[in-house]
C-alpha positions in Angstrom: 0.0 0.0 0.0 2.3 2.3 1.2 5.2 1.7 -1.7 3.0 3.7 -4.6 3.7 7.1 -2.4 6.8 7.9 -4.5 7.9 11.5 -5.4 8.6 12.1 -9.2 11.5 14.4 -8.1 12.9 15.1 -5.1 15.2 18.6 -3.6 18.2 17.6 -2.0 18.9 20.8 -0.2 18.2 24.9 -0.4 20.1 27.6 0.8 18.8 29.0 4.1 20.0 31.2 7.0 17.6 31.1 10.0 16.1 27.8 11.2 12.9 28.0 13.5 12.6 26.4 17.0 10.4 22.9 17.2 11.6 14.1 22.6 9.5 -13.7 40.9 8.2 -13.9 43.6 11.4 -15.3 43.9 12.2 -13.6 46.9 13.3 -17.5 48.2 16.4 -17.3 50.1 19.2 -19.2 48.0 21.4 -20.8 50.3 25.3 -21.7 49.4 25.4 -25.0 47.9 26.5 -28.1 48.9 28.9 -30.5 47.4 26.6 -32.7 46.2 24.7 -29.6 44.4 27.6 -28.7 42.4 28.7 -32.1 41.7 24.5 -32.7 40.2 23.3 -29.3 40.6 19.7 -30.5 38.4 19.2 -33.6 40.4 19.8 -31.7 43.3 17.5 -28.7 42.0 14.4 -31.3 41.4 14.8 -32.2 44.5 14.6 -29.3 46.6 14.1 -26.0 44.0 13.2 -23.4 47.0 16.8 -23.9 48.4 18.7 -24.4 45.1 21.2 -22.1 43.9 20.5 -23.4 40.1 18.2 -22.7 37.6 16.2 -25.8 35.8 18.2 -26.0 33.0 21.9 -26.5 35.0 23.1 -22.6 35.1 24.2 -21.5 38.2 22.4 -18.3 39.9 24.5 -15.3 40.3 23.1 -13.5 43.0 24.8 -15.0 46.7 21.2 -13.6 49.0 23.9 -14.2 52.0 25.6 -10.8 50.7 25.0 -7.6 51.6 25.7 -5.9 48.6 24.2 -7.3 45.5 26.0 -6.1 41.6 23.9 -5.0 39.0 25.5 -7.8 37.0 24.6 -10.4 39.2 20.8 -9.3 38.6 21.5 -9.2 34.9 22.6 -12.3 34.8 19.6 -14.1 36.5 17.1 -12.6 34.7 18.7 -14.2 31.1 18.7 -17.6 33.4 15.1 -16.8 34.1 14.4 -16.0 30.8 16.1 -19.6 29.6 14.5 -21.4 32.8 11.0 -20.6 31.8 11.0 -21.9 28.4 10.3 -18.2 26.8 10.4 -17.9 23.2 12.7 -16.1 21.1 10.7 -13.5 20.6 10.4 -12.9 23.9 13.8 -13.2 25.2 14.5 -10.5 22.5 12.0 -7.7 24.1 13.2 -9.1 27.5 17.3 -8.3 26.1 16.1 -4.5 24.4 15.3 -3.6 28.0 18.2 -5.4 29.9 20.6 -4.0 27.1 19.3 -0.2 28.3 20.1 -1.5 31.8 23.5 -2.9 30.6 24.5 0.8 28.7 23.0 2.9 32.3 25.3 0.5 34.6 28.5 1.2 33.0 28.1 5.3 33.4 30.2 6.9 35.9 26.8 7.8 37.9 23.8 5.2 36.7 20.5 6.2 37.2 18.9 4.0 40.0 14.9 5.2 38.6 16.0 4.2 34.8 17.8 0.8 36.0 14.6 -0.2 38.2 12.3 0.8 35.1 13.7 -1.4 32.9 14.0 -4.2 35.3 10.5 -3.5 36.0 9.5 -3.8 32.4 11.3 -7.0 31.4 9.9 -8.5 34.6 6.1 -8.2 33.3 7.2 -9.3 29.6 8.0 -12.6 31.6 5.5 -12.7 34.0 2.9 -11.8 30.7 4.4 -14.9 28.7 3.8 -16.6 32.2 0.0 -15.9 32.7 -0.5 -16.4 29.1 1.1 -20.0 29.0 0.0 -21.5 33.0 -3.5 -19.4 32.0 -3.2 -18.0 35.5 -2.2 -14.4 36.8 1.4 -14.7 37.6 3.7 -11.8 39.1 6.4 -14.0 40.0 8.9 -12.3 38.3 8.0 -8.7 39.0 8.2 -9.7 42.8 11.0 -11.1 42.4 12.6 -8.0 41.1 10.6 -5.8 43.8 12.3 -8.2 46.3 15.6 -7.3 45.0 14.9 -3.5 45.2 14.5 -3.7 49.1 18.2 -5.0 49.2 21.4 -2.8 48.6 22.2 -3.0 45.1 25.2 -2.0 43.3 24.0 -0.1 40.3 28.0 0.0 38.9 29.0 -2.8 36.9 32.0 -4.5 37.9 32.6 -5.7 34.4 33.9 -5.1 31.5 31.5 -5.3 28.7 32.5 -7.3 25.5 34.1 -5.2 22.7 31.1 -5.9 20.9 28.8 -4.8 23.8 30.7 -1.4 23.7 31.1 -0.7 20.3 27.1 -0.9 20.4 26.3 0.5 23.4 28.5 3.9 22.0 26.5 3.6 18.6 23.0 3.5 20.2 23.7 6.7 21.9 22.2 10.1 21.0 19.5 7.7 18.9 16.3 8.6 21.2 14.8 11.5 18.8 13.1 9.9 16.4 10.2 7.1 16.3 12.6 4.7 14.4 15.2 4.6 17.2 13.0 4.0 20.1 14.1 1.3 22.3 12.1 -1.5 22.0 13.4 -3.7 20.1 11.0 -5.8 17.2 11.5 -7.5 14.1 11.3 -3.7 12.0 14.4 -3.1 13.7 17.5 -2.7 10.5 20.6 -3.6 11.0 21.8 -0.1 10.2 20.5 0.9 13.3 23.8 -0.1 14.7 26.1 0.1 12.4 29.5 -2.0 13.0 32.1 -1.5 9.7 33.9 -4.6 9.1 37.0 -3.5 8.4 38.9 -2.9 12.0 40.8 0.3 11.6 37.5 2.0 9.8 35.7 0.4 12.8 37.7 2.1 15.7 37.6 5.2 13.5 34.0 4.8 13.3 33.0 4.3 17.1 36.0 7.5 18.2 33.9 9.5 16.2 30.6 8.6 17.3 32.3 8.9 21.0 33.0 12.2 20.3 29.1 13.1 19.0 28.1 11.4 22.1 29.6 13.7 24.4 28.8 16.7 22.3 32.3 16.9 21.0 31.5 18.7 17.7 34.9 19.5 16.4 36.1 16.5 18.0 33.3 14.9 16.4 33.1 16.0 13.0 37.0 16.2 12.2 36.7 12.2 13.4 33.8 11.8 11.1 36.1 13.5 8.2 39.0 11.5 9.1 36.8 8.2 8.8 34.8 9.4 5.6 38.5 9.8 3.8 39.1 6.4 4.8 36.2 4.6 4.1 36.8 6.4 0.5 40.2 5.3 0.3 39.1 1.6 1.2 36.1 1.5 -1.1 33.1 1.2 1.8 30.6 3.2 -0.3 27.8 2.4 3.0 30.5 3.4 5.4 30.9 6.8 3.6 26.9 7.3 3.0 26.4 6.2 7.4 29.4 8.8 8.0 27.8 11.5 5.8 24.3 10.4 8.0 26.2 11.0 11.1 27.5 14.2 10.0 24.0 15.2 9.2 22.9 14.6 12.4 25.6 17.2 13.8 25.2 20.0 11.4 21.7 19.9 12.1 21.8 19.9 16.2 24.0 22.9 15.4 21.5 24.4 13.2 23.8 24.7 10.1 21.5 23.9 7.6 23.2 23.7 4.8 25.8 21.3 5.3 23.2 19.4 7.0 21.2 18.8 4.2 24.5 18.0 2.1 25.1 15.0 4.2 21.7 13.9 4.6 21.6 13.8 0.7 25.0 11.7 0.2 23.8 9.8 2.8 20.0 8.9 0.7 22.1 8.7 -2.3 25.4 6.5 -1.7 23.4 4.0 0.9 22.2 0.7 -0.5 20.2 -0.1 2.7 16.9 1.7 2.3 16.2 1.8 6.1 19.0 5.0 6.0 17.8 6.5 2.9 14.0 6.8 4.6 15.5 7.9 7.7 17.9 10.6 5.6 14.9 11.9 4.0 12.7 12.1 6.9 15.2 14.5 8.1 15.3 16.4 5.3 11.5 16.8 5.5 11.7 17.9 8.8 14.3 20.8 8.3 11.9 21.9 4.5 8.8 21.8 7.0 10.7 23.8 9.8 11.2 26.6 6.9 7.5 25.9 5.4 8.8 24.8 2.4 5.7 22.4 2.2 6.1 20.8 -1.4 10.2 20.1 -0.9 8.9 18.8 2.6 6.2 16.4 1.3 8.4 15.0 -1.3 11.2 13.8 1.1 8.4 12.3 3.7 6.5 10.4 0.7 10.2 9.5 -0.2 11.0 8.5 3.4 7.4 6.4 3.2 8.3 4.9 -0.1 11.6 3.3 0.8 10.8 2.6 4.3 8.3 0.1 2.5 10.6 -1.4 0.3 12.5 -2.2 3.6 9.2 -3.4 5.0 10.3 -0.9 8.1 7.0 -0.3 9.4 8.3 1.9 12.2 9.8 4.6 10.0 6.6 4.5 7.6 4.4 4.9 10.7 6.9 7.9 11.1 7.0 9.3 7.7 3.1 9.1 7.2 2.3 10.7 10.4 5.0 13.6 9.5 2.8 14.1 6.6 -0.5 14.0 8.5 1.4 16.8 10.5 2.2 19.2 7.3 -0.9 19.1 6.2 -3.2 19.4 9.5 -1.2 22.9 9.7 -2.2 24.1 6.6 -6.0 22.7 7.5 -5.9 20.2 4.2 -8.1 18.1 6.3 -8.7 15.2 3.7 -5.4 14.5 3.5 -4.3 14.9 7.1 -7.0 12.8 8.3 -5.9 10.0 5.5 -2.3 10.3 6.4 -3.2 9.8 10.2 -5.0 6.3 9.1 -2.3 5.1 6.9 0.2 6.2 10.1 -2.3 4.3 12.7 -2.0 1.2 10.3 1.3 1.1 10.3 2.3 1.5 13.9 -0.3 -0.8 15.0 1.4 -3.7 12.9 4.9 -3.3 14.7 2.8 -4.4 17.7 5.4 -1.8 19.5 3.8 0.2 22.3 5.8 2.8 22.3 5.5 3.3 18.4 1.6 3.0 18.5 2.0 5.2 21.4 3.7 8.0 19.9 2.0 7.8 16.7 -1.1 8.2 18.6 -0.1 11.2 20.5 0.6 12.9 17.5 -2.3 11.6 16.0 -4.3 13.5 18.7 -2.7 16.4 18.4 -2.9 16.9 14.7 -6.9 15.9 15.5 -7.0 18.8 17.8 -5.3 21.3 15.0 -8.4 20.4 12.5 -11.0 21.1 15.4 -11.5 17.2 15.4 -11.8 17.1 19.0 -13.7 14.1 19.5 -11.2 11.9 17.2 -8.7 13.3 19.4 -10.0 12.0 22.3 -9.7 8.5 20.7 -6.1 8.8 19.7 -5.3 9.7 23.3 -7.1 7.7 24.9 -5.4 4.7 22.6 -1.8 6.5 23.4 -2.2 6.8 27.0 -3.6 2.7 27.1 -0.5 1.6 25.1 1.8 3.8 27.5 0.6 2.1 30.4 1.0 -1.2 29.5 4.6 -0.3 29.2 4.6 1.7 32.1 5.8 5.1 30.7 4.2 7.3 33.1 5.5 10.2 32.3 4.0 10.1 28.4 0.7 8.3 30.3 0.4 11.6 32.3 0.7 14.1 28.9 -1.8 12.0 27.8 -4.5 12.2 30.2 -3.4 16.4 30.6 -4.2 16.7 26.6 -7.4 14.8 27.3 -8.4 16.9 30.2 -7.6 20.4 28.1 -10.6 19.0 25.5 -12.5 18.1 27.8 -12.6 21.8 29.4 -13.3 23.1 25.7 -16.5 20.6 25.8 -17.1 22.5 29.2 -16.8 19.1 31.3 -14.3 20.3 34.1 -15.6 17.6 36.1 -14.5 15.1 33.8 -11.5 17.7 33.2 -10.9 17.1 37.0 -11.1 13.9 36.8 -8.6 13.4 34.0 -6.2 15.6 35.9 -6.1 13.8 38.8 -5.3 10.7 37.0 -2.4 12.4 35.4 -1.1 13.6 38.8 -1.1 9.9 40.3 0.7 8.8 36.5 3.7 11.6 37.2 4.1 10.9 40.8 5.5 8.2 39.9 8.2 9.9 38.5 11.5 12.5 38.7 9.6 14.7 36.7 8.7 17.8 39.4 7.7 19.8 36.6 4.8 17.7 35.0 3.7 17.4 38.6 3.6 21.2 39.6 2.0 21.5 36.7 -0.7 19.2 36.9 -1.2 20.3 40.5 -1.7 23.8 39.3 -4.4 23.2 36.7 -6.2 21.2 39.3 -5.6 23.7 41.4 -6.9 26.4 39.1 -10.3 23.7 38.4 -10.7 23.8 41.8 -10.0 27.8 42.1 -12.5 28.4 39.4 -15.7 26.8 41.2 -15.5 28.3 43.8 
């Protein structure tokens, strides 16, 4: 459906000079084991499982309970033997490892953040405990206890270890990639393998991953004379997809820095030299998003449909769902209502076949608000209320409580401030639940200013 959106000509770039403004109950006490454990630890486990200090399938667990101190990597570790001991599919091992992976990436910072660590653990636990209920046909919150057991020990949020080369390399790449749809973290099967891209050759690798070090830390000289430095190379060597990721990755830096031209330079080498179509939708995407920051609407709409176009040919469902609902966007701001409103379908479609939450989520939200540009307030309320059910099923509170706030501004349009109230409220117990002090205060004050105006 979605591969017949092709543009019969497409601008690479414009000349520009201002850029406007616009993301178990296992809490069993493992004892230390005894000979005859280690000598048959699945015998032994059969035998007495409450006590054993193995999982079922022979791998021992990590975490000694007779410690004070517990490592993050002793928690990692037993959740992948849980993972194997329960039987869980690929598919879900795979969700289970996107989340374990952020966990992985948080532990080895100089500072980790304890709230984003326990999220994540949090998260994988009910993908297991989910695959649980589902297969015993049961409720089950064995896992998610387990974990809330841990969380009343001292845990060591460091990791004491030294994560593979290939652990690192990827962990560096997957940094700075939270801005767009196509690099949320949930990992499904519309994930490309250009999404971390590893060059093959090992000097154009380490030149690769020193520059992308450098972006990471906002570096941009740093960053971008290490992006040159590789680009000559990967020319010199004949990697014509290294050059076009490097040009991407230059992209990326010219625009953070608002230099526009030079941005759009790179973005184009990039969506011309790449063979792998997931990079030339994700190119052009950006290039529609810097023609729509300067209302250059038909430049803009050619590089979307273009983004739409070979994201299908990749079957990449994430960036179409992306692409289609940046259209919806241009044209709910010029009030082209037909097409927006078609647009937002085709990017509903789409996001609801990744099966990703956080995808359907977002496309939703956006969804909702380009609803409330066209005056459709009613179908906004749908696309909200469908956004703020998939956040919470993945526990995203703090999108869950924008959610319920856009819901409760329409509602106080319809002049229902009880329902308004009501809405608010719900968002207030949603971001209590996290860092965010300033979605709180503000949800406090519009209740606060509900309750002011009755009286």
């Amino acid at each position: 459906m979605y591969n017949s959106i092709y543009p019969s000509y497409v601008n690479p770039y414009v000349n520009v000079n201002n850029r406007q403004i616009q993301r178990k109950q296992d809490d069993e006490k493992s004892s230390q084991s005894s000979k005859q454990t280690e000598n048959n630890p699945q015998q032994n486990n059969r035998k007495n499982n409450t006590t054993a200090s193995y999982f079922p399938t022979g791998e021992k667990v990590a975490i000694d309970y007779t410690k004070r101190q517990i490592n993050i990597d002793q928690v990692l570790t037993d959740f992948k033997n849980t993972a194997n001991a329960i039987g869980a599919p690929d598919e879900i091992k795979e969700e289970v490892s996107s989340y374990l992976s952020l966990i992985s990436t948080q532990s080895q910072k100089d500072n980790p953040n304890k709230q984003i660590i326990q999220s994540n653990l949090k998260n994988a636990s009910q993908i297991l405990d989910e695959y649980i209920t589902n297969t015993l046909k049961k409720p089950s919150k064995v896992v998610e206890n387990w974990v809330d057991a841990l969380f009343m020990q001292q845990i060591d949020y460091k990791t004491q270890q030294q994560p593979s080369i290939q652990n690192q390399e990827k962990s560096i790449l997957q940094l700075n990639q939270n801005q767009d749809i196509s690099e949320v973290s949930t990992v499904n099967k519309n994930t490309s393998k250009s999404d971390i891209y590893i060059p093959s050759d090992p000097q154009l690798k380490r030149m690769f991953i020193q520059a992308k070090k450098y972006a990471a830390i906002d570096n941009k000289e740093k960053a971008l004379n290490a992006f040159q430095n590789t680009l000559d190379y990967a020319q010199s060597i004949g990697e014509g997809e290294a050059c076009a990721i490097v040009h991407y990755e230059q992209g990326l830096l010219y625009d953070n820095n608002d230099d526009i031209e030079k941005a759009l330079y790179n973005y184009n080498n990039a969506a011309k030299q790449s063979s792998d179509n997931n990079i030339k939708a994700k190119a052009h995407i950006k290039m529609g998003k810097i023609y729509d920051d300067f209302v250059k609407f038909e430049s803009a709409v050619d590089h979307y449909c273009a983004a739409v176009s070979f994201a299908g040919e990749s079957d990449n469902l994430k960036l179409q769902s992306q692409a289609l609902s940046d259209l919806a966007q241009i044209h709910a701001e010029r009030y082209d209502k037909t097409n927006a409103l078609t647009f937002m379908s085709l990017a509903d479609t789409a996001a609801e076949e990744t099966k990703d939450k956080k995808v359907i989520g977002l496309i939703s939200s956006k969804n909702g608000k380009n609803c409330e540009r066209l005056n459709e307030n009613s179908q906004a309320l749908k696309y909200y209320s469908n956004s703020a059910k998939s956040f919470y099923d993945i526990d995203d509170n703090i999108n869950l409580a924008k959610k319920y706030q856009s819901a409760a501004l329409i509602m106080l349009k319809y002049g229902n401030s009880a329902k308004a109230k009501n809405l608010l409220s719900k968002a207030f117990v949603a971001a209590s639940s996290t860092s965010d002090s300033e979605l709180k205060s503000s949800i406090a004050t519009q209740i606060a200013n509900l309750n002011n105006a009755k009286v």
